[in-house]
Gaussian input, Z-matrix of N, CA and C with variables (Angstrom, degrees):
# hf/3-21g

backbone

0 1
 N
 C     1     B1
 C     2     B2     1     A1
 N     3     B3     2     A2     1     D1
 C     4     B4     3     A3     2     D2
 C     5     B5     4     A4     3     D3
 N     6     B6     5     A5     4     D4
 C     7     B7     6     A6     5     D5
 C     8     B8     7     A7     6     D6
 N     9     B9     8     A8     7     D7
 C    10    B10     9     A9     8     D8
 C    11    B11    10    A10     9     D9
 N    12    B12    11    A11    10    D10
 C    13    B13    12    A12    11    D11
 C    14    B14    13    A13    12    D12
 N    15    B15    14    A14    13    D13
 C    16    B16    15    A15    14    D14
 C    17    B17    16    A16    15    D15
 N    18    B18    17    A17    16    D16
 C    19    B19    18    A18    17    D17
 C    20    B20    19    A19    18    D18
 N    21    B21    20    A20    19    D19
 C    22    B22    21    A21    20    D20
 C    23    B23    22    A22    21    D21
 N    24    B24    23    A23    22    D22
 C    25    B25    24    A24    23    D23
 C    26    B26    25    A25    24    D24
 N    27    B27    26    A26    25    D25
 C    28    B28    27    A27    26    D26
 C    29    B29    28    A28    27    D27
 N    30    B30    29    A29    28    D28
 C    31    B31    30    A30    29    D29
 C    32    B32    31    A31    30    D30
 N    33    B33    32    A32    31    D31
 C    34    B34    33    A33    32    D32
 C    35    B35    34    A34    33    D33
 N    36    B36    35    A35    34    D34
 C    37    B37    36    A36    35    D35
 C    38    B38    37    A37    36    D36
 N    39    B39    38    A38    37    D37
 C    40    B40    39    A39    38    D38
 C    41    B41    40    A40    39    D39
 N    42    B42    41    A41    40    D40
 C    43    B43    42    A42    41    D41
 C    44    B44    43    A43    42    D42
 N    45    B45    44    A44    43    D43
 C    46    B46    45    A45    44    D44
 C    47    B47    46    A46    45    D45
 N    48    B48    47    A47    46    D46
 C    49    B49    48    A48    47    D47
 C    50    B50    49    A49    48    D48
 N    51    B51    50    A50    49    D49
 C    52    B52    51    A51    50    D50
 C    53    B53    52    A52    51    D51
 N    54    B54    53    A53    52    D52
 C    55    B55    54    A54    53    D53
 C    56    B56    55    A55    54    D54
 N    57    B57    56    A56    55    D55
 C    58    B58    57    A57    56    D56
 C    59    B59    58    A58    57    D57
 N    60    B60    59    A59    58    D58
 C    61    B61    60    A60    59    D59
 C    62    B62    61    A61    60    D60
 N    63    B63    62    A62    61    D61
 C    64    B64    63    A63    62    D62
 C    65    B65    64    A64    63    D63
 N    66    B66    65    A65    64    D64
 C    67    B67    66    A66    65    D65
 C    68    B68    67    A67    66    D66
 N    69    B69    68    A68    67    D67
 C    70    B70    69    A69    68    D68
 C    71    B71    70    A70    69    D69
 N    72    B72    71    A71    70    D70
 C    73    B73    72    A72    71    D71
 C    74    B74    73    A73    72    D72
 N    75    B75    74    A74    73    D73
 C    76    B76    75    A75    74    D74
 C    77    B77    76    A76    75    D75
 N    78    B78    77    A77    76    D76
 C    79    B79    78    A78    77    D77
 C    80    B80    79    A79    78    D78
 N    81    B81    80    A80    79    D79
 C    82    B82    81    A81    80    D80
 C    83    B83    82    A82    81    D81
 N    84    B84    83    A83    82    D82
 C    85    B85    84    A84    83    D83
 C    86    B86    85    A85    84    D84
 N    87    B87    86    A86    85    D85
 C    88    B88    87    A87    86    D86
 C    89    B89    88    A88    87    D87
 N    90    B90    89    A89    88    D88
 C    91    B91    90    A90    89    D89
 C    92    B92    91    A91    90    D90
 N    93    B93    92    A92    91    D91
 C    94    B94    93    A93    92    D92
 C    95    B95    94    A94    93    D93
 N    96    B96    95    A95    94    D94
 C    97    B97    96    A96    95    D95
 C    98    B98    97    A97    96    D96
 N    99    B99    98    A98    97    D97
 C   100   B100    99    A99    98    D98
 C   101   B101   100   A100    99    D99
 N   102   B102   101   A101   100   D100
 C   103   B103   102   A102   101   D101
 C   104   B104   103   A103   102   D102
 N   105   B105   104   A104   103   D103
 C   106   B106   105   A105   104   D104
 C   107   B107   106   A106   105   D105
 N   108   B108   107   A107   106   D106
 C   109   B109   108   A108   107   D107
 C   110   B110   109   A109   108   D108
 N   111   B111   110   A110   109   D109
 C   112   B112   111   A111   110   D110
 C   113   B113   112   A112   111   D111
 N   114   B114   113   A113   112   D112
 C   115   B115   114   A114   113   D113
 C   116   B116   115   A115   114   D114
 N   117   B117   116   A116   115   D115
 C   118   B118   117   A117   116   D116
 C   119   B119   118   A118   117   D117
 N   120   B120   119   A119   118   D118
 C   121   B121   120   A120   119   D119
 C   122   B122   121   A121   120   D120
 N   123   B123   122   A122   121   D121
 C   124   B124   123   A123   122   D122
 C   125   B125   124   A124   123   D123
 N   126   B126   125   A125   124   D124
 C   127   B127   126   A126   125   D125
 C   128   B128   127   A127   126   D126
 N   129   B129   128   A128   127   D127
 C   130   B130   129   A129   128   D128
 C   131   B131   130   A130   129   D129
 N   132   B132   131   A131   130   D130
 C   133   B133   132   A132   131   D131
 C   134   B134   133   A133   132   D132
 N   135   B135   134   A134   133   D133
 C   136   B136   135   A135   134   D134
 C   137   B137   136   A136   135   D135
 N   138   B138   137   A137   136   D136
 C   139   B139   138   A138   137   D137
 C   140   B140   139   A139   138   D138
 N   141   B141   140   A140   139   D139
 C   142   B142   141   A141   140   D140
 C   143   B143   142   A142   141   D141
 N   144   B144   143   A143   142   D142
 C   145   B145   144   A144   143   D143
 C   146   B146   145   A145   144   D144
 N   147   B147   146   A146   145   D145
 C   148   B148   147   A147   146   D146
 C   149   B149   148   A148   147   D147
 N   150   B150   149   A149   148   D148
 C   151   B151   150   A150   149   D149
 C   152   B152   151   A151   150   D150
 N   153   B153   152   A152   151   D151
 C   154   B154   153   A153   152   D152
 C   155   B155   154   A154   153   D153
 N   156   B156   155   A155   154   D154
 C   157   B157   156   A156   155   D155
 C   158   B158   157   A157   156   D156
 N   159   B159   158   A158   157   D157
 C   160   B160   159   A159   158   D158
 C   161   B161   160   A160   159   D159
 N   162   B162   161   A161   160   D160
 C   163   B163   162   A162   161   D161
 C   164   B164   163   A163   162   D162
 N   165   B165   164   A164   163   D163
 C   166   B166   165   A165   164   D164
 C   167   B167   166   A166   165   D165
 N   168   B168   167   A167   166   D166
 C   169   B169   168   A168   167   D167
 C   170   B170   169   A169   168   D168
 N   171   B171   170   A170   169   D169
 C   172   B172   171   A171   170   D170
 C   173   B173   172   A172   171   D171
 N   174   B174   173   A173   172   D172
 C   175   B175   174   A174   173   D173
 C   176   B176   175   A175   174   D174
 N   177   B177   176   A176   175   D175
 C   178   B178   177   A177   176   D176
 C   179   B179   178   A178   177   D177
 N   180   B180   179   A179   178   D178
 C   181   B181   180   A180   179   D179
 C   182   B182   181   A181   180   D180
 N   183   B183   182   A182   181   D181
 C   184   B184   183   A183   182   D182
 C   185   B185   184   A184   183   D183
 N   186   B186   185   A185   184   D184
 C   187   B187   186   A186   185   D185
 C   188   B188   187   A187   186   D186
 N   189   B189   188   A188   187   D187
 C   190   B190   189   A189   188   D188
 C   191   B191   190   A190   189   D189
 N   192   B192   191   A191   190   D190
 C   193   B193   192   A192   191   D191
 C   194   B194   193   A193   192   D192
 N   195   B195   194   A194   193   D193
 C   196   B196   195   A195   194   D194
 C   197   B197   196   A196   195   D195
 N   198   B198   197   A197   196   D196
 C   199   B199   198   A198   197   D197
 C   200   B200   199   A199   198   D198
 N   201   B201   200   A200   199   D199
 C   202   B202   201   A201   200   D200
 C   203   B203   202   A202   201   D201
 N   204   B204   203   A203   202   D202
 C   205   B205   204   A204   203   D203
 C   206   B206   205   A205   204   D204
 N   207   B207   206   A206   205   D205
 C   208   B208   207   A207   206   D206
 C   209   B209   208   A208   207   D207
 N   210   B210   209   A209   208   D208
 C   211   B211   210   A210   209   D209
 C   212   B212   211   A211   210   D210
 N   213   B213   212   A212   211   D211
 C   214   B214   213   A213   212   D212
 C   215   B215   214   A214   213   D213
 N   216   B216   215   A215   214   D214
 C   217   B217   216   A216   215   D215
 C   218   B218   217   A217   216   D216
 N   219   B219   218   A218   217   D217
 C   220   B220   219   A219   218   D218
 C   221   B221   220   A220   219   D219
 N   222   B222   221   A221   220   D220
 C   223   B223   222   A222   221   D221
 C   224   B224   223   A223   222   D222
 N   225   B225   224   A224   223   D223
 C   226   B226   225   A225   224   D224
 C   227   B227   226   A226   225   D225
 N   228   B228   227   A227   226   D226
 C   229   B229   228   A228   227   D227
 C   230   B230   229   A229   228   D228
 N   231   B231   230   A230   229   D229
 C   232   B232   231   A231   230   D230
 C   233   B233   232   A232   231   D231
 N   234   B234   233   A233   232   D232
 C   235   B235   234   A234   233   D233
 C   236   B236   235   A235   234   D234
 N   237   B237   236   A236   235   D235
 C   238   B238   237   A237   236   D236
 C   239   B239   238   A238   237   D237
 N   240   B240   239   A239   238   D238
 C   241   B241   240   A240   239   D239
 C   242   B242   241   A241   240   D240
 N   243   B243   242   A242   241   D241
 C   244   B244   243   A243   242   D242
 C   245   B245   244   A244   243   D243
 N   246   B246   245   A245   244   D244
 C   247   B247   246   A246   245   D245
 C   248   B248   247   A247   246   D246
 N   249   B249   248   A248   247   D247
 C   250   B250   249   A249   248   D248
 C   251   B251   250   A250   249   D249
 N   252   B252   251   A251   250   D250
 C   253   B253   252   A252   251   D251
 C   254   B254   253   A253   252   D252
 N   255   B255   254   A254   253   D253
 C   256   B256   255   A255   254   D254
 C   257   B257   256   A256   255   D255

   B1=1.4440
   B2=1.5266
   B3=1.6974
   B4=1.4243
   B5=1.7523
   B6=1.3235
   B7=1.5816
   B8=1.4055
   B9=1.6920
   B10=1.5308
   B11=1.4012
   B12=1.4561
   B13=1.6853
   B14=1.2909
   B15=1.0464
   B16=1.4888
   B17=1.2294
   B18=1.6770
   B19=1.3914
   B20=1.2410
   B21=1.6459
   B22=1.2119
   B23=1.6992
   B24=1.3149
   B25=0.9740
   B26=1.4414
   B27=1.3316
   B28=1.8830
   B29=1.7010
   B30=1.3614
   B31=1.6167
   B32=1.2483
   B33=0.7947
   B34=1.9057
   B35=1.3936
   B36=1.7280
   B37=1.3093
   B38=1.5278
   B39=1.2876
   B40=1.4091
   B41=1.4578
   B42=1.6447
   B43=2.1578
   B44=1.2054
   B45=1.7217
   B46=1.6772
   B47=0.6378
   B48=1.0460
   B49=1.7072
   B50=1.7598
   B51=1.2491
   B52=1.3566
   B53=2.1472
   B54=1.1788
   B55=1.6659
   B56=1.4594
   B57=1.1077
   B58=1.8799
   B59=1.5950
   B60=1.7389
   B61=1.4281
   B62=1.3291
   B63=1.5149
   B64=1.4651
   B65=1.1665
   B66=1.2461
   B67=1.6833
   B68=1.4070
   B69=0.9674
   B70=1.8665
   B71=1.8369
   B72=1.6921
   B73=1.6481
   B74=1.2044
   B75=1.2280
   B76=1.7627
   B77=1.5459
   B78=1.3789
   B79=1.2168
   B80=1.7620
   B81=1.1076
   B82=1.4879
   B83=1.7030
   B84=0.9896
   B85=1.5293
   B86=2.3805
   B87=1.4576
   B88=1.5621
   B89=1.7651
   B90=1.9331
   B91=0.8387
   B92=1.4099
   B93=1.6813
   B94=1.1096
   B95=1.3040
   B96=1.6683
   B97=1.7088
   B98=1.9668
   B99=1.2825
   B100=1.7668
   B101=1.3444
   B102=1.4759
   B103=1.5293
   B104=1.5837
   B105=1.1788
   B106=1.6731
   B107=1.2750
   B108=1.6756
   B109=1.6607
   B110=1.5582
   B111=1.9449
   B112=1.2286
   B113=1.4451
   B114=1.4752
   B115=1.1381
   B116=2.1141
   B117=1.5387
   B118=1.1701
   B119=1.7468
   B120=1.7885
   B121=1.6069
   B122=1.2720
   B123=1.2192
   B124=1.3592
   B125=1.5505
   B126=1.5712
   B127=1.6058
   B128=1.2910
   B129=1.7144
   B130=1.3998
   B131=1.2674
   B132=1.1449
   B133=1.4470
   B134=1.2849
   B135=1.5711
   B136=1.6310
   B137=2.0042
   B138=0.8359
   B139=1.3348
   B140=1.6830
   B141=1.5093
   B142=1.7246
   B143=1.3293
   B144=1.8165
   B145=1.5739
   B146=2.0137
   B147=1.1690
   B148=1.2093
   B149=1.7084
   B150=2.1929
   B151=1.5874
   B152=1.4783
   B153=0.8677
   B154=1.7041
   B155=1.2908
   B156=1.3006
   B157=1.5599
   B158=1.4744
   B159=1.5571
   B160=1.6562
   B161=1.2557
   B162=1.2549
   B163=1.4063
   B164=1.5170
   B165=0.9156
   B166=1.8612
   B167=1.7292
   B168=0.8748
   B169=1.2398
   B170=1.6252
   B171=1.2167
   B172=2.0345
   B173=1.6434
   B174=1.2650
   B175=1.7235
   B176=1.7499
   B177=1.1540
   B178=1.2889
   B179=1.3533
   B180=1.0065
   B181=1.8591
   B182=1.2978
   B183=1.5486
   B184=0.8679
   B185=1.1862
   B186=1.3966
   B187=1.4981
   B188=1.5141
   B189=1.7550
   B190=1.3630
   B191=1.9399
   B192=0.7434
   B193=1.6887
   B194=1.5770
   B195=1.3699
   B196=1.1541
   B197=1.7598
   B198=1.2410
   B199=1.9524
   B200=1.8391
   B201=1.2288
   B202=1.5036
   B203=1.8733
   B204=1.5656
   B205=1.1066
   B206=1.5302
   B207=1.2700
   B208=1.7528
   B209=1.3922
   B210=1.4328
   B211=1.3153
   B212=1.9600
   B213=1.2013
   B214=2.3763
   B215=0.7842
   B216=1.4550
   B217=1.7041
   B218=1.7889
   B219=1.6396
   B220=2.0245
   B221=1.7699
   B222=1.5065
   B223=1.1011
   B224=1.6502
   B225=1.3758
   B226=1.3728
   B227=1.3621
   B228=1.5795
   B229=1.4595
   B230=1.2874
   B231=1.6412
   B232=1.5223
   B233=1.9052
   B234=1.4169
   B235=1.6177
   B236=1.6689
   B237=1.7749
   B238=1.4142
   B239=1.2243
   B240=1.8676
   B241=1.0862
   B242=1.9501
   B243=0.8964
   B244=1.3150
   B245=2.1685
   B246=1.0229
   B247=1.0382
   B248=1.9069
   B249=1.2915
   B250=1.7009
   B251=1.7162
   B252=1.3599
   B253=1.5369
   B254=1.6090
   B255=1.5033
   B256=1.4162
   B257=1.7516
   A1=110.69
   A2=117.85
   A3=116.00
   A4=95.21
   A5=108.99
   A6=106.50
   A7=125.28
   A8=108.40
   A9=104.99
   A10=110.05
   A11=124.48
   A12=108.70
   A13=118.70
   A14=143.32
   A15=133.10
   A16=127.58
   A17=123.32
   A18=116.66
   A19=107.95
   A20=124.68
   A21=106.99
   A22=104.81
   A23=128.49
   A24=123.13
   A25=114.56
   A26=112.98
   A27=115.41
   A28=87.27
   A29=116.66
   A30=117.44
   A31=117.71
   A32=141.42
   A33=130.33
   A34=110.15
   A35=137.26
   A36=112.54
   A37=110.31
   A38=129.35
   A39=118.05
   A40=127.88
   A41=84.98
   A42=96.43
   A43=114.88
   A44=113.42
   A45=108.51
   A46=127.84
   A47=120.23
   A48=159.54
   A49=104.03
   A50=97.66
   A51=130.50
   A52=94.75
   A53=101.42
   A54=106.56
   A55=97.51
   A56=135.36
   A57=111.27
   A58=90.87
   A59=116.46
   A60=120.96
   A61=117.46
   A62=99.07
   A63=99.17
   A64=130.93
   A65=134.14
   A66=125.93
   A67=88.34
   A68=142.25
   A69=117.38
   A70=92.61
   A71=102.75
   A72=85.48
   A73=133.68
   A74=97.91
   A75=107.40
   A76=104.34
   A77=127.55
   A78=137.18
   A79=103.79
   A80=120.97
   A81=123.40
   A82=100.76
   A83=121.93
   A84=135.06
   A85=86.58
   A86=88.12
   A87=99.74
   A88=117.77
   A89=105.77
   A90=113.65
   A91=124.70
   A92=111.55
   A93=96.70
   A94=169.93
   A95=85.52
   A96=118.06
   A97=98.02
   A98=100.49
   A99=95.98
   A100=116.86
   A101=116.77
   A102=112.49
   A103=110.31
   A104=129.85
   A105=119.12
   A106=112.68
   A107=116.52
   A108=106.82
   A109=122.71
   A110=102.24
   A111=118.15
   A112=98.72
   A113=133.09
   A114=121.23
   A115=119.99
   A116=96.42
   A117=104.74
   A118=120.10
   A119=90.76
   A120=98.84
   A121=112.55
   A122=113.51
   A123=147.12
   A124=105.68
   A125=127.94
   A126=115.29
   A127=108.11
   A128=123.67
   A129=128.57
   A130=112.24
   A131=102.24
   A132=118.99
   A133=108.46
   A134=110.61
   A135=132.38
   A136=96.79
   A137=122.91
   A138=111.03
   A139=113.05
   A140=103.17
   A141=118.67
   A142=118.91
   A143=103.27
   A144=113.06
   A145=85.85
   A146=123.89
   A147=120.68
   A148=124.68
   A149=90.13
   A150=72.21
   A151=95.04
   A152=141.94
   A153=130.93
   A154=105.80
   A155=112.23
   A156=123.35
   A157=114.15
   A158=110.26
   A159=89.12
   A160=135.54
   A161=118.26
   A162=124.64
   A163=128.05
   A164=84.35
   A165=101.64
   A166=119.48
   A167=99.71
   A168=129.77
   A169=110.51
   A170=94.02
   A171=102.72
   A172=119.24
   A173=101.15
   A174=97.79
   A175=80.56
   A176=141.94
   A177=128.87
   A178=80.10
   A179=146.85
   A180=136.40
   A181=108.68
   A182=138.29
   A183=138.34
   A184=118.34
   A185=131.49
   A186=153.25
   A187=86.60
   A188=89.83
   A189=127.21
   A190=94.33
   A191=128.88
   A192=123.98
   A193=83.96
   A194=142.14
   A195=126.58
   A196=127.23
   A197=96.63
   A198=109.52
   A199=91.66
   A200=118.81
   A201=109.37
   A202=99.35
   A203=122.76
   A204=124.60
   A205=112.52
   A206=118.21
   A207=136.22
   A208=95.83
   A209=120.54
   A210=135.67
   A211=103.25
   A212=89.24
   A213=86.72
   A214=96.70
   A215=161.74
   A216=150.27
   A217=91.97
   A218=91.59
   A219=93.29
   A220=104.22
   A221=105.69
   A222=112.02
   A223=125.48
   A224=114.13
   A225=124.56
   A226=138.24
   A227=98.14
   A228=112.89
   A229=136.11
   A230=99.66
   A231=123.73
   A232=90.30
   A233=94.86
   A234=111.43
   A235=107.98
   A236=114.93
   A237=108.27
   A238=138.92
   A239=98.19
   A240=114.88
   A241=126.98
   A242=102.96
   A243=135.50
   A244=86.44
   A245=97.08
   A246=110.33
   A247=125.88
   A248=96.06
   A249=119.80
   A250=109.37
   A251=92.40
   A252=101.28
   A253=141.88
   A254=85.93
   A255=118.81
   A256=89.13
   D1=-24.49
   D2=-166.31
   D3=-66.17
   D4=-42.01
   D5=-174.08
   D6=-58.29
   D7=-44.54
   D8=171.38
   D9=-73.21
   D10=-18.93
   D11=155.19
   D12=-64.88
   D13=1.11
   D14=143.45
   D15=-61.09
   D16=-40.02
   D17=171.04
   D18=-83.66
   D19=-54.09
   D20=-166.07
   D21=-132.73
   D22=145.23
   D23=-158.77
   D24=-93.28
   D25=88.62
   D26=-173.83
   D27=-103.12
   D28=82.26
   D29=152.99
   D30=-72.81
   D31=-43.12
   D32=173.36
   D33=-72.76
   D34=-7.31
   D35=149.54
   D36=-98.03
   D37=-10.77
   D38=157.92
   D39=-38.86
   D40=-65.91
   D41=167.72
   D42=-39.23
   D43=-59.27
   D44=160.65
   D45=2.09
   D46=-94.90
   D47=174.67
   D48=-22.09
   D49=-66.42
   D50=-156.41
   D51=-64.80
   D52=-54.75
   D53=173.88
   D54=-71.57
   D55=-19.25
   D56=-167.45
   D57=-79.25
   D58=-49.62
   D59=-166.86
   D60=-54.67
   D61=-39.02
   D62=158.81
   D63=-60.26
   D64=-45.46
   D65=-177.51
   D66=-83.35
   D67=-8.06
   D68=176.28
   D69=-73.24
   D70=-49.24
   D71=169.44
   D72=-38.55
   D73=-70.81
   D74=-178.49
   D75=-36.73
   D76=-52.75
   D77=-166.99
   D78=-54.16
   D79=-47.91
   D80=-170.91
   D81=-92.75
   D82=-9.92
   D83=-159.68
   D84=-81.37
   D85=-46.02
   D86=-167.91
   D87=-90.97
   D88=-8.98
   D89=155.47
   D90=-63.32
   D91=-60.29
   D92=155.78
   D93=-176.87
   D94=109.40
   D95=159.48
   D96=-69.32
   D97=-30.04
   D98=-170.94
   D99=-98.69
   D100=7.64
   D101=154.31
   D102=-132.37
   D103=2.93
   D104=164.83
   D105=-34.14
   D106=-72.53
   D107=-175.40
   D108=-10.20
   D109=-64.51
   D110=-168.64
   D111=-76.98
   D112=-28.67
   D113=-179.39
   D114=-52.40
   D115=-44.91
   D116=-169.00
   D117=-87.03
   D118=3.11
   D119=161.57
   D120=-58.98
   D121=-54.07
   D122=-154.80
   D123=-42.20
   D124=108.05
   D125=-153.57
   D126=-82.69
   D127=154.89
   D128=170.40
   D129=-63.21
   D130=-171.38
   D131=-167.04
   D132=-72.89
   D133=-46.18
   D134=-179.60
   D135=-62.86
   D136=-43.90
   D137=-164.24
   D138=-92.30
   D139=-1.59
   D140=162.26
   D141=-68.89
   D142=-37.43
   D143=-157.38
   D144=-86.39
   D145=-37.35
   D146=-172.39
   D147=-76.81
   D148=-4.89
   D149=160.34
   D150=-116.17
   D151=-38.04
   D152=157.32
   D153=8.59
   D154=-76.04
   D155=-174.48
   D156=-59.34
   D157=-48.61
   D158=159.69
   D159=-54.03
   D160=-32.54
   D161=168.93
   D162=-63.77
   D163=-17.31
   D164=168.42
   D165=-56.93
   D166=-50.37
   D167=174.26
   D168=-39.00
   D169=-95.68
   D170=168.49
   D171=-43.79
   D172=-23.49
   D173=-163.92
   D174=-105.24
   D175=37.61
   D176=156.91
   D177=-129.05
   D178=-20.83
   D179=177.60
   D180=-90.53
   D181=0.07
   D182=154.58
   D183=-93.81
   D184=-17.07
   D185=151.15
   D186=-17.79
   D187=-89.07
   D188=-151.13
   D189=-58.80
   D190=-42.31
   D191=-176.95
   D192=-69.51
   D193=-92.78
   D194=-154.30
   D195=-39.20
   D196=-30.54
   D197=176.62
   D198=-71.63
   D199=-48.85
   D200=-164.94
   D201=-68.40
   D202=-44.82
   D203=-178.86
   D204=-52.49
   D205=-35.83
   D206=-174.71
   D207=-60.18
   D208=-71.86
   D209=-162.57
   D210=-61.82
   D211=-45.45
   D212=173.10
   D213=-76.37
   D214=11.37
   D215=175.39
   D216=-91.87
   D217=-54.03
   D218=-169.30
   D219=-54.97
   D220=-58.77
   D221=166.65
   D222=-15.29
   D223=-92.46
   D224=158.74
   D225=-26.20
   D226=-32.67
   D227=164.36
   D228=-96.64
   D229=7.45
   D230=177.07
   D231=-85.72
   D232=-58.07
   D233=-164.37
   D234=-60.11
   D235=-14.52
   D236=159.13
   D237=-72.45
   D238=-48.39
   D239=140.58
   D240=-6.89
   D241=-75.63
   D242=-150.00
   D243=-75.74
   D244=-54.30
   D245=179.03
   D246=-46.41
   D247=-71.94
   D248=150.25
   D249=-17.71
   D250=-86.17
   D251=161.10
   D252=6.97
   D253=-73.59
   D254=-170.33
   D255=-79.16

């Protein structure tokens, strides 16, 4: 609006303008005051990478259980095999 107040002077829809932007402020201004708390739960970057890395952990021990579970399936199904057979 500051620019078309250079050519032509519409001051009472400038103000407009100027009060709506404001209460959209106010409006988000009071949003938030009413979610910071939860905002500042919200973990950094540093405390993402530190559970990442815990998680590392189990999901390589679940690796290792699923490769051992893979390998007793062949197993077992050798020993059906085998079984049938007979």
């Amino acid at each position: 609006m500051d620019v078309i107040n250079i050519w032509k002077p519409y001051y009472h829809l400038d103000s407009f303008f100027r009060v709506m932007t404001a209460l959209a402020s106010i409006g988000t201004a009071i949003a938030l005051l009413k979610y910071t708390p939860e905002i500042i739960l919200i973990p950094n970057a540093e405390e993402f990478r530190g559970i990442n890395i815990k998680l590392q952990e189990p999901i390589v021990l679940l690796n290792q259980k699923e490769e051992q579970l893979r390998i007793a399936q062949i197993q077992l199904s050798k020993i059906n095999e085998e079984l049938e057979k007979r």
